[in-house]
N, C-alpha and C positions, 0 to 999 in steps of 0.2 A: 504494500500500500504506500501509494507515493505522501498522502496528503500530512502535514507536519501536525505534530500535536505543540498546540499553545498551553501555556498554564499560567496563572498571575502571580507572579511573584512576589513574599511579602518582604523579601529583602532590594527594599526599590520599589515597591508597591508598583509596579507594571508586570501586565502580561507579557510575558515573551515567550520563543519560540526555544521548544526544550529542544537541546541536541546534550543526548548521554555521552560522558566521561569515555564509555566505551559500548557501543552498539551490538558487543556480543555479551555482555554482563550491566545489563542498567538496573542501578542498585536505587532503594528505598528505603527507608525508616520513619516508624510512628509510632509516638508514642502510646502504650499500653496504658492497661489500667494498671493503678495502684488495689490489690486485693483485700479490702478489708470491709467493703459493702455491696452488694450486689448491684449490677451497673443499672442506669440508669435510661431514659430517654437520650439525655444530651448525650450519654457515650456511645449510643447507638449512632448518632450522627458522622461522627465520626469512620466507628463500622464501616459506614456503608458507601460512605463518599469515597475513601482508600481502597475500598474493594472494587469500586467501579475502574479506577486508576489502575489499580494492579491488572482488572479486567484490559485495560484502550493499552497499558503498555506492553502485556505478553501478546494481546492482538497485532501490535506495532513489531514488534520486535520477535516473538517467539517464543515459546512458554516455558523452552528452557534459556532463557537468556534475560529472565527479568528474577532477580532476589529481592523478596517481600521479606524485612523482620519488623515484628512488633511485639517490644518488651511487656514482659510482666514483673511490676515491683511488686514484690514480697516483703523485704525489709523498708518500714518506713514508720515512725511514730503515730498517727492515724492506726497501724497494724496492729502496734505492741497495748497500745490502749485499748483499742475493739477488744481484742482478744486476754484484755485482764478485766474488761467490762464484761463480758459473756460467761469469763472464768473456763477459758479453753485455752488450749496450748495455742501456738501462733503456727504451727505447722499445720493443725486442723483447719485454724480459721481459713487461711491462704487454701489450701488445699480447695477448701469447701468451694468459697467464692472463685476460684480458677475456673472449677469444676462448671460450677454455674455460669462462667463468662462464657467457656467454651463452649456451652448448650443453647447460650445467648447470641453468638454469632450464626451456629446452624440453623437455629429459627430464624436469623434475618437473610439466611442464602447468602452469605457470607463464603469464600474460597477459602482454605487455612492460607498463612503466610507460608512463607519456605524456612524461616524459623522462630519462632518463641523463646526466645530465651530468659531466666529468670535470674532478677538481680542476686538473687541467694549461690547461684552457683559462679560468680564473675566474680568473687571479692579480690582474689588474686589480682586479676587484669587491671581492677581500681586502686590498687595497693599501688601495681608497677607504675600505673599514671600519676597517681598523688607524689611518688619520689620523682618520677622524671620533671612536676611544675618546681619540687624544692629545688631543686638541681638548675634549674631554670632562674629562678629566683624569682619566679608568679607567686609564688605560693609560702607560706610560712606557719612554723609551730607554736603553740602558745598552750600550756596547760592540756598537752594529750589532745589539743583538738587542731585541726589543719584548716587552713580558711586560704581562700585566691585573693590575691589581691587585685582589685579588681582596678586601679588605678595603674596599673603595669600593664595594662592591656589597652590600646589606644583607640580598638574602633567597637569598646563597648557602648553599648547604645544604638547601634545603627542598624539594627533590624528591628526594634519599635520606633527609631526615629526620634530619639530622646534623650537629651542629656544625664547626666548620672544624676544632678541635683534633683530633677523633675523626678526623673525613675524611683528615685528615696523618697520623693515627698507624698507618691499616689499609689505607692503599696504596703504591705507588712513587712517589713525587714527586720528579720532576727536584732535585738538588742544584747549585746555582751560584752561585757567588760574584757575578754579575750581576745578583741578587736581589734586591730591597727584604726581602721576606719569603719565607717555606718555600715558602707556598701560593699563591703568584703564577706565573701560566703563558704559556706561550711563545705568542707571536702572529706571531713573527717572526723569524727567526735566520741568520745567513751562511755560504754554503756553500763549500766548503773548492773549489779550482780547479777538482778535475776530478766534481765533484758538478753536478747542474742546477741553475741558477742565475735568476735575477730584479731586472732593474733596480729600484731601489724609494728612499727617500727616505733610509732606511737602509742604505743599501747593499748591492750583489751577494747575492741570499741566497733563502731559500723560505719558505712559510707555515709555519706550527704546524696541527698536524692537526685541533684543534678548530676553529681558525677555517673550514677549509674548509669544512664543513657549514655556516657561520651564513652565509657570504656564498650559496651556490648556494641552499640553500631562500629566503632574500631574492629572491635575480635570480628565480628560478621561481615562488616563493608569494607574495611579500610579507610584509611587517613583521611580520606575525604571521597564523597559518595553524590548520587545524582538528585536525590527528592529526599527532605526533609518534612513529615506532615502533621499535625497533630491539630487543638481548638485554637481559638482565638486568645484562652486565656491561658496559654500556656509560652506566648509571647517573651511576655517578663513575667517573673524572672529566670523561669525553665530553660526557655531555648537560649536566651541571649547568654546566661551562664553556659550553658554546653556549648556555644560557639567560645564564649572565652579561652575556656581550659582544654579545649579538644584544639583549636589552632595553635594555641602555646604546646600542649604537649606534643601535638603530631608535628610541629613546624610546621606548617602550611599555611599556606595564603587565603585559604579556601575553606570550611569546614562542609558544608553542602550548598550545592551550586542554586539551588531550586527550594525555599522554604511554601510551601501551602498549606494554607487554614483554613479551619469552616467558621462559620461563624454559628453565633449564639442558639440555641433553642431557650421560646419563653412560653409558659403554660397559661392560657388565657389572656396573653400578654401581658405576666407577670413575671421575674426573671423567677427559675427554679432555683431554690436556697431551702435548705433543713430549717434557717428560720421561719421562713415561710410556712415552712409546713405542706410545700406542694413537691415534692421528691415523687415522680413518677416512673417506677421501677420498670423494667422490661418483664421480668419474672411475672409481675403482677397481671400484665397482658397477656397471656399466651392461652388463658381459659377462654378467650372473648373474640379476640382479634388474631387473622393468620397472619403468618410473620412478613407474607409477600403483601398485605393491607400497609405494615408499618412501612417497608422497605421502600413502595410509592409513595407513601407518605413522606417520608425523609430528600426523596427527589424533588418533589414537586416543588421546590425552592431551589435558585441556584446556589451552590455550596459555601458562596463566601458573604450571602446576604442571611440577617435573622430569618428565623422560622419559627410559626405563632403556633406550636401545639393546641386544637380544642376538636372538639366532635364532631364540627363542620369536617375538618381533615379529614377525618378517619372516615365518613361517611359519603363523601365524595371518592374515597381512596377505594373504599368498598365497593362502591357503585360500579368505579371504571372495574377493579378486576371481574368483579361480576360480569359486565358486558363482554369484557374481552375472553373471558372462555367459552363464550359462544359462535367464535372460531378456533378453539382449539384442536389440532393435531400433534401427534407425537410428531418429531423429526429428528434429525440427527443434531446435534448444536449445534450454530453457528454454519452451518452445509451454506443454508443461505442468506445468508446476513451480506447487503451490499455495500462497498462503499459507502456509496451516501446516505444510506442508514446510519453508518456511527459517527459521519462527519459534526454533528453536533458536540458530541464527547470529546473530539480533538480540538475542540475551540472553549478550552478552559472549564472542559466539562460541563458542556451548559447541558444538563435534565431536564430542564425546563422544553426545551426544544426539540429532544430526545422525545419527552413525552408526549409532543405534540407531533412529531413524526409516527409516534406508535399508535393515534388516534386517527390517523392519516392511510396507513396501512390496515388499521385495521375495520375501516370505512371499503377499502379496496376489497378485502378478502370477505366483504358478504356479498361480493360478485359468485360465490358457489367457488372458484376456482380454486382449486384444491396447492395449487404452487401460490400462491396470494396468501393462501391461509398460514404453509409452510414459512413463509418468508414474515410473515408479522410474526406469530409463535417464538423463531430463531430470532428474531431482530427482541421480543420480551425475553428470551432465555438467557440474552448477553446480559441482561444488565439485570438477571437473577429471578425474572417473573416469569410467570407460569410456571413455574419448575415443576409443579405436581398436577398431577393425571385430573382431568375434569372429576372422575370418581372422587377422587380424595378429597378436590376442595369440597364439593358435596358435602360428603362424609363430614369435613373439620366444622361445617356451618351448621349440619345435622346435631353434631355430639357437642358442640360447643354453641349452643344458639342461647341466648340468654331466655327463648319462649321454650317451656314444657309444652309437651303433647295437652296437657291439660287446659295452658294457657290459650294458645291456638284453638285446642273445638268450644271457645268461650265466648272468642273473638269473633268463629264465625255464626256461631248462634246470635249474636247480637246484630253480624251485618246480615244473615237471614232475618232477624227481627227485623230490621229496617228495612227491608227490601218487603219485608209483607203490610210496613205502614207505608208502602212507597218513598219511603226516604234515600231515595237513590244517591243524595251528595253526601248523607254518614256511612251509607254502602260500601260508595269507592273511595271513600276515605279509608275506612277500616281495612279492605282490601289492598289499599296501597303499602299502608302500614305494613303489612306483614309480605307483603309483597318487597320492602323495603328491608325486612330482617329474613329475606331469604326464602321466605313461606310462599308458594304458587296454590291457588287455589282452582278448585275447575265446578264449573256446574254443569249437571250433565242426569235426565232424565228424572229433572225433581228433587236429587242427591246432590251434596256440595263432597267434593275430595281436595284434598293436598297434600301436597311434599315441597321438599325443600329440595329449591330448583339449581 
């Protein structure tokens, strides 16, 4: 495929046109979850936008010649407290929530990356990096804890676009008497007896949470790599630290060529916050809503503009998969997916547009024509829909509908009732209704039937 893939860059906030380090190995990294709560809506965003990415770059390139890692932190304060608040070991907690992330991805038709790696198992690699910045003279000891100095580093700030004074003054920045300065961050720190711990040259203790990302994308990509991708708030201070200490350690001019961000999810258009009170768990969905429902949902905005999670979404998200399995066929994946079918995803990954070419196709393929139907089907299988057999989604809407058999022949006794007071507009309203939660109803010699369509 000749046609180039654009992406917008937030180092320089311009789209530009991505050309890989190396066109037989184009490398990526994103950051993971931290495991100590069951993900959420907003980390599904993520999910799903990288997956489509990982989808347009092994399309581009070859599907052995694209490396997908994305880490999972397992050591991290968030962890060690979850797990003395539950009163479980922290190897259960992490385990647990892994476990569920991973079940949280196949529900979203998610691809695996090509490796997962766990900050628990890099302490090493993060040991060798924190001596090569001392060595360096980036970095310095102070009471058993290692901190960068971040004023040795000259183009910190320049992937938010922000000086250091501004950077300190509109986030939380550790406060410590262990300091050189305000904006200097922890590489290294010691853990208190019965916390998990690390032989190291510093003594007893764990990493600092940025470092872990710079040493695993090293071990898996090398000194510097092609796509950088993670939220919007993981900006500052996460990424702009792992560019500090990964160009100081790796010497390079470069840490990754390509940074990309999604931007926000807000739940009613309110920002999602535990103070709030509005944490909408994926786990929580999966009795109600199929995961190829959330998956368009998560598209239907371009990746780097907010996205207003509420019911409308999900309802409309429904409605389209519903229509569109009624041209579904099996095919081979991807057999016929054309060019200009994914030409939208090469332009910054615009979904938006993608979406509206799959509304487009699938207008053509109620022409009967059985290659029409083929070609919309494959053009929904690249980007993770349809994946399951019209039976099953049946089946998922059957077993999971939030109306009982009960509730249904109540419903339709009542729009029988109205249809024998002639009330024909509470009729087809009633009828919609359920017609709308998946329920088809038929009348037919005096008898009313239904199933779910």
């Amino acid at each position: 495929m000749n046609k180039d893939i654009f992406l917008t860059n937030s180092y320089g906030g311009k789209k530009e046109k991505f050309e890989p380090i190396d066109h037989t190995n184009v490398r990526m990294y994103v950051c993971g979850p931290t495991v100590y709560d069951d993900p959420h809506i907003g980390n599904a965003r993520p999910l799903v936008i990288f997956d489509i990415l990982f989808k347009v770059l092994k399309c581009k390139y070859g599907k052995d010649k694209v490396t997908y890692v994305r880490n999972i932190t397992d050591i991290d304060d968030k962890i060690i407290q979850t797990a003395k608040d539950k009163d479980i070991t922290i190897k259960n907690l992490t385990d647990k929530i892994n476990n569920n992330f991973q079940k949280d991805c196949k529900y979203l038709n998610c691809d695996e990356p090509n490796f997962q790696p766990r900050a628990t198992e890099n302490i090493n690699e993060m040991i060798e990096m924190i001596k090569i910045l001392i060595n360096e003279g980036v970095a310095y000891e102070n009471e058993k804890h290692v901190y960068f100095e971040v004023q040795k580093f000259n183009d910190y700030g320049k992937l938010s676009n922000r000086k250091i004074e501004d950077l300190i003054s509109g986030s939380r920045v550790e406060v410590s008497t262990n300091k050189k300065n305000a904006e200097d961050f922890v590489l290294w720190k010691p853990s208190n007896e019965d916390e998990p711990n690390w032989s190291s040259p510093w003594g007893n203790g764990r990493p600092g949470w940025h470092l872990e990302c710079s040493a695993m994308s090293k071990k898996y990509l090398g000194d510097k790599f092609d796509i950088h991708g993670g939220g919007r708030d993981l900006i500052f201070p996460h990424h702009e630290n792992e560019i500090a200490q990964s160009r100081c350690a790796n010497g390079t001019e470069v840490f990754s060529n390509y940074w990309v961000h999604n931007g926000f999810i807000t739940l009613s258009n309110e920002k999602m916050s535990k103070s709030h009170g509005n944490i909408l768990k994926i786990n929580d969905l999966k009795n109600s809503i199929n995961g190829q429902v959330l998956r368009l949902a998560l598209m239907s905005t371009h990746y780097r503009q907010p996205l207003d999670w509420n019911d409308n979404l999900i309802n409309e998200s429904q409605k389209t998969i519903d229509k569109w399995y009624k041209s579904y066929v099996e095919v081979d994946r991807l057999k016929l997916i054309s060019d200009e079918d994914l030409y939208p995803l090469y332009d910054d990954l615009n979904t938006p547009k993608y979406i509206a070419n799959l509304h487009r196709l699938f207008e053509k393929s109620q022409s009967g024509n059985l290659e029409n139907k083929k070609e919309f089907v494959s053009a929904c299988n690249f980007v993770g829909l349809l994946k399951e057999t019209k039976d099953e989604w049946i089946n998922f809407k059957k077993n999971n509908s939030v109306l009982s058999d009960e509730i249904i022949e109540t419903k339709i006794k009542e729009r029988n009732d109205a249809r024998d007071d002639k009330n024909y507009e509470l009729a087809d309203k009633i009828r919609n209704e359920l017609l709308e939660k998946g329920v088809q109803i038929e009348d037919k010699d005096g008898k009313t039937s239904w199933k779910f369509k």
